[in-house]
NUFI-274643 format. One record per residue (C-alpha): x, y, z. Coordinates in steps of 0.001 Angstrom, whole numbers. Example, Ala and Ser with C-alpha at 12.3 -4.5 7.8 and 13.67 -1.06 7.14 Angstrom:
BEGIN
[[12300, -4500, 7800]] [[13670, -1060, 7140]] 
//
This chain:
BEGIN
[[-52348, 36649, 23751]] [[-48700, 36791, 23673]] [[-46940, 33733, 21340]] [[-44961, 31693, 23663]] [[-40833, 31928, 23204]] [[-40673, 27562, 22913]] [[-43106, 25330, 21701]] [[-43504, 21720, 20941]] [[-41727, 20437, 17887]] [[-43995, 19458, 15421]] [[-43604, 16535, 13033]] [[-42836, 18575, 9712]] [[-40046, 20103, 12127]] [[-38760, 17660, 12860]] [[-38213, 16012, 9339]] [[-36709, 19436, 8339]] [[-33848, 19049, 11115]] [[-33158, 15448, 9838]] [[-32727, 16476, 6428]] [[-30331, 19569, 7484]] [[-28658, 17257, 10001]] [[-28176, 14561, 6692]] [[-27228, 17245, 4721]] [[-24630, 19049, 6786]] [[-22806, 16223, 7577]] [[-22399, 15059, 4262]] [[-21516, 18860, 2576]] [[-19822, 20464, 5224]] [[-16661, 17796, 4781]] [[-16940, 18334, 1056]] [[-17085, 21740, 1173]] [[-14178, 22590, 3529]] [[-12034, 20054, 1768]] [[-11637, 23029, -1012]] [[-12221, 26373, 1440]] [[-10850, 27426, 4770]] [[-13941, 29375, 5867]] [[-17651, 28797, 5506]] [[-20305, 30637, 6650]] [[-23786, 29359, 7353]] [[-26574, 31695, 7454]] [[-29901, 30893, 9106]] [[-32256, 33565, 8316]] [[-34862, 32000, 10630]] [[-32888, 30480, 13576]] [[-35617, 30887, 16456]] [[-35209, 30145, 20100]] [[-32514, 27414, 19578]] [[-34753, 24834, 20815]] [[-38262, 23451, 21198]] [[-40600, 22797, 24607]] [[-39210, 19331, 25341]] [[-35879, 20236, 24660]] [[-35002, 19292, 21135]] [[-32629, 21055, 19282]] [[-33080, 23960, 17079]] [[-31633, 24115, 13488]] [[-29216, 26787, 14967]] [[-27777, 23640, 17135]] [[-28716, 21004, 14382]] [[-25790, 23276, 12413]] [[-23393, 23371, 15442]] [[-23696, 20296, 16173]] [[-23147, 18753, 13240]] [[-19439, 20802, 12905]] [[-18447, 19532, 16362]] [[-18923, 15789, 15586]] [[-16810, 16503, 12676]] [[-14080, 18008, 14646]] [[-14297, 15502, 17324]] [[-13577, 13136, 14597]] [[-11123, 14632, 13209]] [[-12445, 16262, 10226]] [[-12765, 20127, 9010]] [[-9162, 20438, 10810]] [[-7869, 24236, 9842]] [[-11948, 25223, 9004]] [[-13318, 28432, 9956]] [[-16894, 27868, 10282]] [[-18773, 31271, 10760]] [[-22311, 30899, 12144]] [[-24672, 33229, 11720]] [[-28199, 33097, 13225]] [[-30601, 35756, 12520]] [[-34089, 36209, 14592]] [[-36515, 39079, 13997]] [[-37972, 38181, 17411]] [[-36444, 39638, 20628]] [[-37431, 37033, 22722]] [[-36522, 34202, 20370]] [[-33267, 35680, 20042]] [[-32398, 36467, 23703]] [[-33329, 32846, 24666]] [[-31297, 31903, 21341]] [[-28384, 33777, 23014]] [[-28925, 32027, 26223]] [[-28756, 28786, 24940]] [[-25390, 29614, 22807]] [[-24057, 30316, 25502]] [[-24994, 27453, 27754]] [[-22412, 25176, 25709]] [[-19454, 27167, 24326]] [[-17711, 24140, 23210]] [[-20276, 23399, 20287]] [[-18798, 26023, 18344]] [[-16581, 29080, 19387]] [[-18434, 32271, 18974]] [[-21569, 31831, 16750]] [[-23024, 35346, 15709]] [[-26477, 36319, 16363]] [[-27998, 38931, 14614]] [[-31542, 40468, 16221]] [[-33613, 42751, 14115]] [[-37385, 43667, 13990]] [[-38709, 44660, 10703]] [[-41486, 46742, 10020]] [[-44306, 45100, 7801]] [[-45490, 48410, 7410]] [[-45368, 49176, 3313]] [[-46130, 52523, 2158]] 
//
């Protein structure tokens, strides 16, 4: 049976995108204070979002930049995004939902690649 491309947000999950939420929007301020680019890799960035619609750490990360804008903050930042899925499906729906909303953040990167598990 085929894994489904969204499912239902599990408690652990859930805890995991507080925490990154907590921590982004306390280091990304600190951090762009003293750089004019970041970059913020997420080597396991999924669909983008769960069955009942909850946000994804890919748009936990966005999210957090564009309240900071909005506010006035990270002013002259380049925040580079990039959002790697091994799955095609996760990351064509991933891509989908980037671009639902392209005032989160301009132009997040996705990067799609299937590894082999094979080992020789």
């Amino acid at each position: 049976m085929a894994k489904a491309t969204l499912w239902a947000l599990d408690e652990q999950t859930e805890g995991k995108h507080l925490l990154l939420r907590s921590y982004l929007d306390g280091w990304f301020p600190i951090l762009g204070s003293f750089n004019r680019r970041l970059l913020f890799v997420d080597g396991f960035a999924g669909p983008g979002e769960y069955a009942g619609g909850e946000a994804g750490s890919p748009l936990v990360a966005l999210e957090s930049v564009r309240r900071h804008r909005q506010e006035g903050n990270l002013q002259g930042l380049e925040v580079v995004f990039l959002f790697i899925e091994s799955d095609k499906r996760h990351a064509d729906h991933l891509e989908a939902v980037l671009g639902r909303d392209k005032s989160r953040c301009p132009e997040p990167k996705l990067r799609s690649s299937v590894a082999s598990s094979k080992t020789t």
